[in-house]
C-alpha positions, 0 to 999 in steps of 0.5 A: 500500500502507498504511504498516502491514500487519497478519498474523493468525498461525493454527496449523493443528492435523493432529490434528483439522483445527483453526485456532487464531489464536495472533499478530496481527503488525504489520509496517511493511515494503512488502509485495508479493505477488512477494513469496516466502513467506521474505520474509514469514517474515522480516518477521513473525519479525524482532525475535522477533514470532513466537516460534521455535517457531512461525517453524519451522513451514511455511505451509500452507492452511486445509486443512493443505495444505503451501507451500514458502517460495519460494511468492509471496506472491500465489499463497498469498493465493489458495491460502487465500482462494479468490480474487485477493488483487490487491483489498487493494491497492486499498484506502485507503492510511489503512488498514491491510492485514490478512492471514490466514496459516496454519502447519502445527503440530508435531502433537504427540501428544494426552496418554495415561491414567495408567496404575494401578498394578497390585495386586501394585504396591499391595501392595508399596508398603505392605510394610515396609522393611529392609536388606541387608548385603553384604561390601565394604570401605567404610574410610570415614573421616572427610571420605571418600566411597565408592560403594557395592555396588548390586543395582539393576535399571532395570526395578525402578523404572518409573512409570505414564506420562502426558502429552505428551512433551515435548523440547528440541526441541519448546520455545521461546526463550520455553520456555526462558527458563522454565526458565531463571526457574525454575533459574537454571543460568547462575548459579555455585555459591557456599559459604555459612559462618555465622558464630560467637560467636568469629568464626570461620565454619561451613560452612553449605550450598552454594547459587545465588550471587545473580547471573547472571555469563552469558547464552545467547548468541543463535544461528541456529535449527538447520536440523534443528529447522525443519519443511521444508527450504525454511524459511531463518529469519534471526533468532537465538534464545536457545537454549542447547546441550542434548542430549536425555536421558531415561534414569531411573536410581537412585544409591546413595551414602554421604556423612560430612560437611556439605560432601559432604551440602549437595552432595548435596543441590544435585545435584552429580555423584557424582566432586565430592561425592568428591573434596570429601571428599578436601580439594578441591572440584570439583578445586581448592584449597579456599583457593587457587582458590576465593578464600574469605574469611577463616576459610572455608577452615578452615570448609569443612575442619572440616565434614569432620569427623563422627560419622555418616554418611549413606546418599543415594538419589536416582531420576533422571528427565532431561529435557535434559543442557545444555552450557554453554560459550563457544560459547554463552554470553556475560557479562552487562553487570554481571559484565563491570563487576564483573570489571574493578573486580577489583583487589584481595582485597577485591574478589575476594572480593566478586566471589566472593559475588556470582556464586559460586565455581564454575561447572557446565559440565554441567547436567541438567535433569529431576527427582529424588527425593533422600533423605538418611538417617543412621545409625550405625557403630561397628566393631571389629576385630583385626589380621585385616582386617574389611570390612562394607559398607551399602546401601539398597534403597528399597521400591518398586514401579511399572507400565506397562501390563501390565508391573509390577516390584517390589523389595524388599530384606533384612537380612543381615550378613556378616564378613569375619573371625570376630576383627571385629564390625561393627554399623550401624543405620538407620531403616527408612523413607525421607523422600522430597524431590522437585526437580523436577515436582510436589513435592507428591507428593515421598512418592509416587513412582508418581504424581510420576514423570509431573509431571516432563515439563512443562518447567516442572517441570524443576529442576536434578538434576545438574552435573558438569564444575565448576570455579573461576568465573575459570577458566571465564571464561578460557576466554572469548576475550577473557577469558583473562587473568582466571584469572592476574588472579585468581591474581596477587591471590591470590599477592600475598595470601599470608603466612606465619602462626602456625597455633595447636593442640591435640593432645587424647590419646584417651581412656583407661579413667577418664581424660579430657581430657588434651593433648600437652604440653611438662612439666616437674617436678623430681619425675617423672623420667619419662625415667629410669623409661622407661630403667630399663625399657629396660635391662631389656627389653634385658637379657633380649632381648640379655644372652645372655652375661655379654659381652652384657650388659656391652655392654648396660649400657654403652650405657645408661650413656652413654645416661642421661648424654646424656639427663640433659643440660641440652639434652635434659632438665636432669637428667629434669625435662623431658619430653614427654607426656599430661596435663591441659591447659596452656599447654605444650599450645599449639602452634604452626607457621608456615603460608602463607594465602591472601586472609586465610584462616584458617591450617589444618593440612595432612596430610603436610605438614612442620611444626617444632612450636613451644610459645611457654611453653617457647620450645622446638621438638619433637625426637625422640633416637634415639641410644639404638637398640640393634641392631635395637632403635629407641628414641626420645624425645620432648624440647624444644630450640631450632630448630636441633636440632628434628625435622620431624614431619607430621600422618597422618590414621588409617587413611588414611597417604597422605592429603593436604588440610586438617587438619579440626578434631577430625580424629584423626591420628597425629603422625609423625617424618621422617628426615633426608630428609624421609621417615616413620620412626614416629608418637608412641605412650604408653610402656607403664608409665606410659601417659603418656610419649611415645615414637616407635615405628617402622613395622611394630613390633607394639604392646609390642615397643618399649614402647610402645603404639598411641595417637593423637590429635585436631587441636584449633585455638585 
């Protein structure tokens, strides 16, 4: 026998009795005709000469007639020669043996006509657009995701179909190295900020980190994807784990900040875009577990704040859903230097960049039309509650075969409450963008929808199961020690910091720009214009007798004497209230950073609120409460008399995470056990004064009226 055999590889084709040489295979192994088929797959197979979706196929003859791989050789030879193949031995052993082999092809179905679209489908497509307004409780507030009240049909949103149909199972390691090329699923998600002329970082998007931190994991063909029973093939493949998914479906979402639009747009599931929001990403701390670099965090949070929202509509067409795990994946050579060179923040946070701050676990591979369309919402409302809620019904009409559908949708407002008024607006038409097929054809739908099944048109549509990247690497047998390493660095990189503000009143009638500040002026005497109307409103609720009123008046007495103390307000001369800005409007608290993050504020966390000019904390009196009458103050005094406050975002009280800049929120009092007694509203005479009205008080019952404001940061 020669040294070298050479095996020309057909593909016999069942649908038209065809033979296509597709491999010219060198094998330096002894080749014997008792050889059985299994071995000569194993030889033209062995370091991936054949590719794996030709080592599944079974051998057969010229004529498409099926062999067994425990068939000799010999036989074979003779089965498709049509005489003794004992002659090749006889050759020179200077030359080399040349075979011809056939495998049985798949036989996949030859491509169907695009359906047309029907005329009803035409006519549909050209009308116009316009919304529907349906009863619901959104309450969106700012840095707040809510899913909204669909009327969609799965059948409303059929496609002309076209082309073969492609699956994971009919696909190649080379096919999947494609796709791979072409998404880059096994590369984490980093949050990108630029960076402003004061230094500090806007959020700027989410994208691809730059670098691979894994690679499939090569593993034995599955038995189910081998074309008979008796095919044993030894060689692994780079295939990852998938399941097979092609039900389309349409979502309809609403989002209200950058960071919930850019993960929109990056194909994130619908629960993260949530809970990011909510002021965590993919359920982590934003400062905590992502290990951002400095300033990031606070970028990421004031991204939360915004004036409009927008309303996102996306048609889903996968393909495969790809579970990526430890079981199927390993880390790339150069993650495993980086991850061990991890030693301090600095590298950490280089880590980060390079590989991302978030791994998907989930992907879904297909294609998607997404479009984003912002809009408008202002509302007004009594004490009754109002509820108004928005959805978008895209236009659109397709067919298949001699079934056509057709959706449109109307304009229609609903109040829950004749006291409320509720207007929103939006343009009439959608801007389609198309991830995934052909995205030349993103504005029309109807032809776009069957470029989506080449497998080389599939982009990623969406993730779910995301988690901080360390996190995911421990769950890697010999990598569970990364998630404490990483925690170890970011503990040891906490300090207590001064985190400096503004608290911005809301605007009047004809007055603007005005702060929460520590004042003082020995011409206002603001504290004893609030008592004389105290006295006056407690006189005419409690004053029934002429008894009453003497105890009345008693307690105000003692009452203005406490107040005139040099510790609550040096005879009136100091106050806490709203007015044009100074340095008595810059307040500081002490909060714990991480990895040099930027300090930020947090809801409902405890805070001693400190004015540097004053060298004064915040602090609320409420000795002068008269029965069932609350009454308090606002003053200025050292740390050991000072109150503990915590920031509530309006209208949503229980809310925790990150304080956004220009987040409206309420500035609220705890008691002695740390729980909420009342927020900080403006004395009702003077409009500037501030006072702290207790919950369920109705506005004016205590002299004060509702007043909030906006977080600032320096």
């Amino acid at each position: 026998m020669s040294d070298s055999t050479i095996f020309n590889v057909n593909i016999y084709n069942p649908e038209d009795g065809s033979s296509k040489l597709t491999n010219c295979i060198s094998v330096e192994e002894k080749i014997d005709l008792k050889d059985k088929l299994s071995v000569i797959r194993n030889h033209i197979v062995k370091d991936k000469k054949l590719d794996s979706d030709k080592a599944r196929l079974a051998f057969c003859t010229k004529d498409g007639a099926r062999m067994v791989d425990s068939t000799k050789f010999g036989v074979y030879l003779r089965m498709v020669q049509g005489s003794s193949a004992k002659e090749t031995e006889e050759k020179k052993e200077t030359e080399d043996t040349t075979y011809n082999i056939y495998l049985e092809s798949n036989g996949a179905p030859k491509e169907k006509k695009k359906a047309e679209l029907s005329e009803q489908a035409k006519a549909l497509l050209d009308s116009k657009l316009d919304m529907d307004l349906v009863a619901k409780k959104p309450e969106l507030i700012t840095a707040a995701l809510k899913e909204l009240s669909i009327n969609y049909k799965h059948e409303s949103f059929q496609a002309a179909t076209g082309g073969a149909v492609v699956t994971g199972a009919t696909m190649s390691e080379r096919d999947w190295a494609i796709v791979l090329r072409n998404t880059h699923f096994l590369n984490g998600q980093r949050v990108v900020f630029s960076k402003n002329a004061n230094g500090s970082r806007s959020f700027s998007r989410i994208d691809r980190a730059p670098f691979p931190a894994f690679k499939v994991k090569g593993r034995p063909m599955d038995p189910l994807d081998l074309a008979d029973g008796s095919i044993t093939v030894k060689e692994e493949y780079r295939i990852p784990h998938y399941v097979t998914t092609d039900d389309s479906y349409v979502n309809v979402y609403e989002t209200a900040s950058a960071l919930s639009s850019s993960m929109a747009a990056s194909s994130f599931s619908q629960m993260d875009i949530e809970a990011s929001a909510g002021g965590s990403l993919f359920g982590a701390s934003l400062s905590v577990k992502a290990g951002f670099s400095k300033n990031e965090s606070s970028a990421l949070a004031s991204s939360s704040s915004s004036s409009t929202r927008s309303m996102n509509i996306t048609y889903n067409f996968p393909r495969v859903v790809l579970h990526l795990d430890h079981r199927g994946l390993e880390l790339t050579d150069d993650c495993k230097k980086m991850l061990a060179g991890v030693k301090d923040e600095e590298s950490l946070i280089r880590f980060h960049h390079d590989y991302g701050h978030f791994f998907a676990g989930n992907v879904q591979l297909g294609g998607r039309l997404f479009a984003s369309e912002q809009f408008s919402s202002k509302s007004a409302a009594s004490s009754t509650e109002t509820a108004n809620a928005m959805k978008v019904a895209a236009s659109a009409s397709f067919s298949w075969g001699a079934f056509s559908a057709s959706a449109s949708y109307s304009r229609e407002t609903n109040d829950a409450s004749s006291k409320s008024n509720t207007s929103s607006q939006m343009s009439s038409s959608l801007s389609w963008e198309a991830q995934g097929g052909d995205t030349i054809l993103c504005n029309n739908p109807p032809q776009w929808c069957p470029t989506v099944k080449p497998f080389q048109n599939w982009r990623v549509i969406n993730q779910k199961d995301v988690m901080p990247i360390g996190d995911f690497i421990g769950s890697f047998p010999d990598y569970t020690h990364i998630p404490q390493k990483f925690e170890k660095i970011m503990e040891a990189s906490k300090k207590l910091v001064p985190c400096k503000f503004r608290l911005r009143a809301l605007d009047q009638p004809g007055v603007k720009n005005e702060y929460y500040g520590f004042r003082r002026d020995s011409t206002e005497n603001r504290l004893e214009n609030v008592l004389d109307k105290y006295e006056e409103a407690l006189l005419e609720k409690e004053g029934s007798s002429s008894s009453e009123k003497s105890r009345v008046v008693d307690h105000i007495q003692e009452l203005r004497a406490r107040v005139r103390e040099d510790s609550f307000t040096d005879r009136y001369t100091e106050w806490v209230g709203i007015h044009k800005y100074d340095q008595s409007c810059d307040f500081e608290v002490e909060v714990e950073t991480v990895l040099g993050t930027k300090p930020q504020l947090q809801l409902n966390q405890p805070y001693f609120i400190y004015n540097r000019l004053r060298n004064s904390y915040l602090a609320a009196d409420t000795y002068g409460s008269y029965r069932k009458w609350y009454f308090a103050y606002l003053f200025y005094c050292r740390r050991a008399r000072a109150s503990r406050w915590v920031f509530r975002e309006n209208g949503n009280r229980t809310k925790e995470g990150p304080i956004a800049h220009g987040t409206e929120v309420e500035l609220t009092l705890l008691d002695d056990n740390n729980q909420p007694v009342g927020f900080v509203q403006r004395f009702m005479h003077d409009k500037s004064t501030l006072m702290v009205s207790k919950y369920g008080v109705e506005d004016g019952k205590d002299l004060t009226v509702s007043h909030d404001s906006t977080v600032e940061y320096l």
